[in-house]
N, C-alpha and C positions, 0 to 999 in steps of 0.2 A: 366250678361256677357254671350255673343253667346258662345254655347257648343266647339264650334271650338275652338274659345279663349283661353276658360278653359284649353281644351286638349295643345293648344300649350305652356302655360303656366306652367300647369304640364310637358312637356316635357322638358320646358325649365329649371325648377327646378333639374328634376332627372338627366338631362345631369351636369349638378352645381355639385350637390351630387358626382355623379359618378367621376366627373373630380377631385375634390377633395380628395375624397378618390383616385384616382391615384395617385396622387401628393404627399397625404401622403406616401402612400407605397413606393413610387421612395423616399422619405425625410426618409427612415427609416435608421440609420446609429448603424450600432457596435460601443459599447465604449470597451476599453482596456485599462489597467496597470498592472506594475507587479513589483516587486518591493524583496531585501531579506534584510532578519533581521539576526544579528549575534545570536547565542545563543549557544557559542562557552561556557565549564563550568570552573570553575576553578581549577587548579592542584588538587590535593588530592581527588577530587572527585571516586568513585569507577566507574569501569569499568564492566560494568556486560555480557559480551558476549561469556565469557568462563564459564567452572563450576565452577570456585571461584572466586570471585571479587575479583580485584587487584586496588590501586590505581592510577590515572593518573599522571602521571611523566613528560609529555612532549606533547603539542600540536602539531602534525605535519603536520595539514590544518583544518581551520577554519570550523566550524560546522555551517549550516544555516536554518532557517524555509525562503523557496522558494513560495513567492505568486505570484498568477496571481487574477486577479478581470475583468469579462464580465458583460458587461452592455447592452441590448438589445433594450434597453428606458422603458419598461416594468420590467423584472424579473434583478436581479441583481444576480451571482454568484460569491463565492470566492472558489479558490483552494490554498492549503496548503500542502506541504513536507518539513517535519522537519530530519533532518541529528541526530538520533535515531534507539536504537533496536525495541524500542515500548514504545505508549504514552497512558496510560490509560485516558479511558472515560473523568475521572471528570477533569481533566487537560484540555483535548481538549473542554468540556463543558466551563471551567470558560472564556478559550481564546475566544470560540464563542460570549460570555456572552458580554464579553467588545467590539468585536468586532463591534455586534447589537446595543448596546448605543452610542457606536462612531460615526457607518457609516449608520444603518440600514436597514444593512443586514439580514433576518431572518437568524437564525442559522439554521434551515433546510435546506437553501440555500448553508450554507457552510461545504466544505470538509477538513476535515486536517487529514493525515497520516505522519507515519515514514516509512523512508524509509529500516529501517531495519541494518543498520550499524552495525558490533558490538566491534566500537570502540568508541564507545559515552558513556558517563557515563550515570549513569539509571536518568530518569526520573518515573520509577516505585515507587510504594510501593511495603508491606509487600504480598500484594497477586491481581491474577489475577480476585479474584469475591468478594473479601470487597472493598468497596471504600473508599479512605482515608478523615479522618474528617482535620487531620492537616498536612498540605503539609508543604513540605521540601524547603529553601533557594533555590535550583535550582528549583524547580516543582513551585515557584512562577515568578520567574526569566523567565520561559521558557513561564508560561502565558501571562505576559507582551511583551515579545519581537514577539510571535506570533500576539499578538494582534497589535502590532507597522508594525509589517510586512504589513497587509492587510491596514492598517489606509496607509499606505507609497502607495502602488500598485493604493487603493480609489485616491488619490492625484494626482496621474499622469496618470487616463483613460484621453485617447484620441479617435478621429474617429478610426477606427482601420479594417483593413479584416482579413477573420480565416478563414484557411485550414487545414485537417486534410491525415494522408496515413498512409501506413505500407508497414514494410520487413520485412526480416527474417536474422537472426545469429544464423544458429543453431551449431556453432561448441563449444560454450561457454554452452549448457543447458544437464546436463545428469540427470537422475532419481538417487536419493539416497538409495533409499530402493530398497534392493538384494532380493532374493531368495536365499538361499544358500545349500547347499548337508549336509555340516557337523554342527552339532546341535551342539559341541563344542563354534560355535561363537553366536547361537542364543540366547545364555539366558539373561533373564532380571532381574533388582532388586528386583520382585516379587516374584523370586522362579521358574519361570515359562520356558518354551519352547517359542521363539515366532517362527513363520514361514519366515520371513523376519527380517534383518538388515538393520539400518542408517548406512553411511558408514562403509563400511566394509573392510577388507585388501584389498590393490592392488592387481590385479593380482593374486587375490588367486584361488588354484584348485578350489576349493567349492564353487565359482561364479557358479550361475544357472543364473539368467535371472531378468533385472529387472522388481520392480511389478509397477510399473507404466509408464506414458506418459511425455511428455514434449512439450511443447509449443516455439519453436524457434520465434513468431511471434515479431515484436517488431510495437507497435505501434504509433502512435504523432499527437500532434497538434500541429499547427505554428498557430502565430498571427503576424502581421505585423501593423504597421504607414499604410493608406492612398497610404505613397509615395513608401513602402515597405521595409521601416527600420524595422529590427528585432526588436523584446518589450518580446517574451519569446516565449519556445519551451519544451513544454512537452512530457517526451516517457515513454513508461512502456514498461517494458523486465519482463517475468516470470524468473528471474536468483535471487536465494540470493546472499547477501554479497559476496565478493570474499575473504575478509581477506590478508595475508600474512603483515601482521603493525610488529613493533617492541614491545615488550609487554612493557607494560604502558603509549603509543604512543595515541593521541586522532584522529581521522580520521574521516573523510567521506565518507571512502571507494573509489567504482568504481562510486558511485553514485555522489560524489563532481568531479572527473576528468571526469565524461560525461558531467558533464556543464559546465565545463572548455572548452573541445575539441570542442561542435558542436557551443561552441559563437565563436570559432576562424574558424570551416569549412563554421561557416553562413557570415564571414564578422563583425562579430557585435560587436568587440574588441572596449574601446573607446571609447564610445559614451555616451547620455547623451538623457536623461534618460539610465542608461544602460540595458542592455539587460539579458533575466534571465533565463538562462536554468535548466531544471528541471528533473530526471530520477525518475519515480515512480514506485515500486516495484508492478510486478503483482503476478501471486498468483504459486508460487513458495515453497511453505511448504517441498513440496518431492525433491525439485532439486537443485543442486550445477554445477559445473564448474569443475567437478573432473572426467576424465575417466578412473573409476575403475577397466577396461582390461588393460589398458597401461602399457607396461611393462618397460620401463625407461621413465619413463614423466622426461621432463627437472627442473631442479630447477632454480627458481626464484630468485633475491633479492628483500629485503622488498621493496612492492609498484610497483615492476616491474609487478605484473600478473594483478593488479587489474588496473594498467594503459594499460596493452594490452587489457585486453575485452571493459574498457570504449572507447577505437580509435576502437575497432571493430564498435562497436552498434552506438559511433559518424557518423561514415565514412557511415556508411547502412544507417542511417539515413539521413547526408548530401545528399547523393546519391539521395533516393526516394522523397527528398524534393524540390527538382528541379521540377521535375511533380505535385505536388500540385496545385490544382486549389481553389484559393484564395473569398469569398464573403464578399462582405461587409455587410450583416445584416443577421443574420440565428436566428431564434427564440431558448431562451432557458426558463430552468424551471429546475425544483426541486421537487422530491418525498422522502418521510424519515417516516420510523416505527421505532416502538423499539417490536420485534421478542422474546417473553419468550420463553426461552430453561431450562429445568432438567439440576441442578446440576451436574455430579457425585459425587458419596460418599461412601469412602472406605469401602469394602468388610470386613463381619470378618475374613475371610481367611489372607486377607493384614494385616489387623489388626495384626492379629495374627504373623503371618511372623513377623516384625517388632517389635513384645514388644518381640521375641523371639533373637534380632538381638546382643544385648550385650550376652547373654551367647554363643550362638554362637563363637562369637569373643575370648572369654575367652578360649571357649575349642579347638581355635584352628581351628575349623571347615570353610573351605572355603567361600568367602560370596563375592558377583556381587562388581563390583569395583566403580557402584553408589548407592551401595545400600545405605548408609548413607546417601546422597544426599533427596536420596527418600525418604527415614522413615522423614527426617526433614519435606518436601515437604505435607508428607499425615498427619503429625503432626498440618499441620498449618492449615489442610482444616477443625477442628471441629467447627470452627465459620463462616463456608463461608453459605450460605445461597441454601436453597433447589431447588431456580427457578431465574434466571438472564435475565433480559429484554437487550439485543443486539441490538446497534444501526445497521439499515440497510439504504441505501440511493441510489439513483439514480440521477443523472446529467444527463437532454437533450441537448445538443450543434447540432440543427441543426438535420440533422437525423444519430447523434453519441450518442451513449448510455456510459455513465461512471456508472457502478456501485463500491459501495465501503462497504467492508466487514473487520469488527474487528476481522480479525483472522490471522492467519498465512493458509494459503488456500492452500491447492492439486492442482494439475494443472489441474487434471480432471476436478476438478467443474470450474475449468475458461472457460476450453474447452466445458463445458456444458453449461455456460452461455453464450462466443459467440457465439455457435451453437443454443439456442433457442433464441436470446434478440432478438424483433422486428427491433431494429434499423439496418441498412443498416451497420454503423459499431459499434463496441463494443468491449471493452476493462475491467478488474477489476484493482482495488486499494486496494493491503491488507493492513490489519493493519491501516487503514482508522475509525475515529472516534473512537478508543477504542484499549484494547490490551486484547485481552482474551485468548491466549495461540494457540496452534495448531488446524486443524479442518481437520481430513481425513475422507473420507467417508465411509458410511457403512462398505464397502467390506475392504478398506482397515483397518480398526480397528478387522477385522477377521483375517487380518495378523499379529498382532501383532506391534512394533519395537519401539522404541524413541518415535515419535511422536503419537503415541495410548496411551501412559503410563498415565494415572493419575499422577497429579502433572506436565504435560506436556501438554494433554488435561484435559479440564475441566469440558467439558458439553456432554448430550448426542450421542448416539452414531447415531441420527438419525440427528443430528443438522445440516449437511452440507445440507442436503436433504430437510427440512426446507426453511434454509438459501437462494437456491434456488430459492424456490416455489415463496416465500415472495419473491426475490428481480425480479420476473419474472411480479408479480403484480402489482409493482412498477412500470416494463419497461413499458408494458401493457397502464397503466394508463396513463401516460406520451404520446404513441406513441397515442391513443385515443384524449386526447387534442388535439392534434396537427392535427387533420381532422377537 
């Protein structure tokens, strides 16, 4: 064949190629569904969100595990928020477990957190670093309905576009941990001094300043039908719980009335497949909805404050969601370690404190009003183990980074994570794949307060820092692929 030939021939091939791969990339379509499962418990069950568990008496809104399922034609993900204080590892493993057989989804691929409630009966065991060999009626119950959840969301992917944005509410976020003047409020169940308080009196003289930040940001993703019917709408706020329930009341908090509000500011009431909205707790460890200067804060009735911040964070959210610019196929992926962290393990100081604590009491002698709390608490740690592998994970959506960390998180480290992640935007999920107690950082475990306490924290004192590094590796990785 004359060289010409050849050459027009091979050009005529590579134009083929090329025109095809067009066509593919134009043919690349997002899948979507989302779907929730009830996993509401039954009466009698104990309430564990206060210091003594009381049992449930009265449902007064149903408890849900919230799925969404992205399908990209390639990677597949699941997202998961269960209406809970916290859901330990082996729980969230077994649901992933059944998940993978059902649907075949890796479970790397899949996220599931609690949203932190603390009106939901425990799905915990006995401790935050043994993993339990025989789970409990509900800790089975809550496997299963999770797993029904994503099998339900799998079912109903459709062509679908995904937008993501953010805003800010920052009148609901304050720092819990004070600084305070008079050491009278600062003692702990240890014996000890600390340098800062978890909340602390109102309005008290001896307010100094609080020791950390707060993150007002709120951010979300929308996913939408083709034709742009709503299918679900994730947000995360660094805000914990809000509380005010009636005691022995089972709730969802602000987290079940934000999905109630934004399906009604989206339109999406009614509809079929219905529509799923979802508030995921960011990393809020140090902050509450309490301002500690305020010198007649208004009182509330039950469920009145925790329905005003979810119409705040709805309404901000409604608002920025109008601006959303919507794609129809954004590549996604999945990165997952498991991060070993040092134990802690009690001092013979504490030790000692503590076998010291009944004659104490005999003779009369003053003693912290949890310290009993506590001696149970470092009682139960002689069988926990010296080094605990932590699940860490990262989600790509497009160039949106989700990281998700088993902890109860500081707002610094979140604020540290969107300030380094490579992604364009970025967001944390606490309490995400595990429940391993609180996690402040270095500095702040030099201040002392609630959340530094052994029997509150668990693991070292470097682990947020860690925590970090490893989920930065992660981002890294992922943003790497993607060139």
């Amino acid at each position: 064949m004359p060289r010409y030939a050849t050459h027009l021939l091979l050009c005529l091939l590579m134009g083929l190629v090329a025109a095809a791969s067009s066509a593919t990339a134009a043919e690349k379509q997002l899948l979507a569904g989302a779907a929730t499962s009830n996993i509401t418990p039954p009466l009698g069950e104990l309430i564990v969100g206060g210091w003594q568990p009381i049992p449930a008496r009265h449902i007064h809104d149903e408890l849900h595990a919230r799925c969404i399922v992205l399908d990209d034609g390639t990677t597949r993900l699941a997202i998961v928020l269960c209406d809970n204080v916290g859901i330990p590892e082996e729980i969230f493993d077994a649901a992933k477990e059944l998940v993978e057989e059902a649907t075949g989804i890796p479970a790397a691929n899949q996220l599931m957190a609690a949203t932190h409630t603390h009106s939901a009966t425990t799905a915990r065991g006995k401790s935050k670093l043994i993993k339990e060999s025989e789970l409990s009626s509900y800790q089975t119950f809550l496997i299963q309905r999770i797993a029904d959840g994503v099998q339900c969301a799998v079912n109903q992917l459709e062509p679908a576009q995904i937008g993501w944005g953010r805003t800010e509410e920052p009148s609901e976020v304050f720092n819990r941990r004070w600084f305070m003047t008079d050491a009278a409020h600062l003692t702990n169940p240890f014996g000890g001094v600390d340098r800062v308080r978890m909340n602390p009196p109102r309005a008290n003289s001896s307010l100094d300043r609080p020791a950390g930040p707060v993150d007002p940001e709120v951010c979300f993703v929308s996913i939408q039908s083709k034709e742009g019917r709503p299918i679900a709408l994730l947000a995360n706020y660094s805000l914990h719980y809000v509380g005010g329930v009636r005691s022995g009341d089972v709730s969802a908090d602000y987290f079940g009335y934000f999905a109630k509000y934004i399906e009604e500011k989206l339109n999406a009431t009614d509809q079929q497949p219905a529509f799923v909205g979802i508030l995921s707790n960011g990393t809020s460890g140090d902050v509450n909805n309490i301002n500690f200067t305020e010198t007649n804060p208004k009182r509330y009735a039950s469920y009145e404050k925790m329905q005003e911040v979810a119409q705040k964070v709805a309404s901000k959210v409604a608002d920025a969601h109008a601006k959303v610019e919507f794609q129809e196929w954004v590549p996604l992926a999945a990165a997952y370690t498991k991060l070993p962290l040092q134990a802690r393990k009690p001092t013979p100081e504490m030790l000692k404190h503590f076998e010291e604590l009944e004659s104490r009491e005999k003779d009369g002698s003053p003693i912290h009003s949890r310290e009993k709390i506590y001696a149970d608490r470092i009682a139960r740690l002689k069988d926990a183990p010296d080094v605990v592998d932590v699940p860490l994970q990262v989600l790509r959506i497009g160039n949106l980074g989700i990281t998700a960390i088993p902890f109860e998180t500081f707002t610094e480290t979140g604020l540290e994570i969107k300030d380094r992640s490579p992604f364009m935007e970025a967001f944390t999920i606490e309490l995400a794949n595990g429940s391993f107690g609180y996690l402040p950082t270095p500095e702040q475990h030099r201040l002392g307060g609630y959340e530094t306490w052994l029997g509150t924290n668990f693991v070292e004192e470097k682990a947020s820092t860690k925590i970090v590094e490893s989920l930065m590796k992660l981002s890294n990785s992922l943003q790497e692929q993607a060139k």
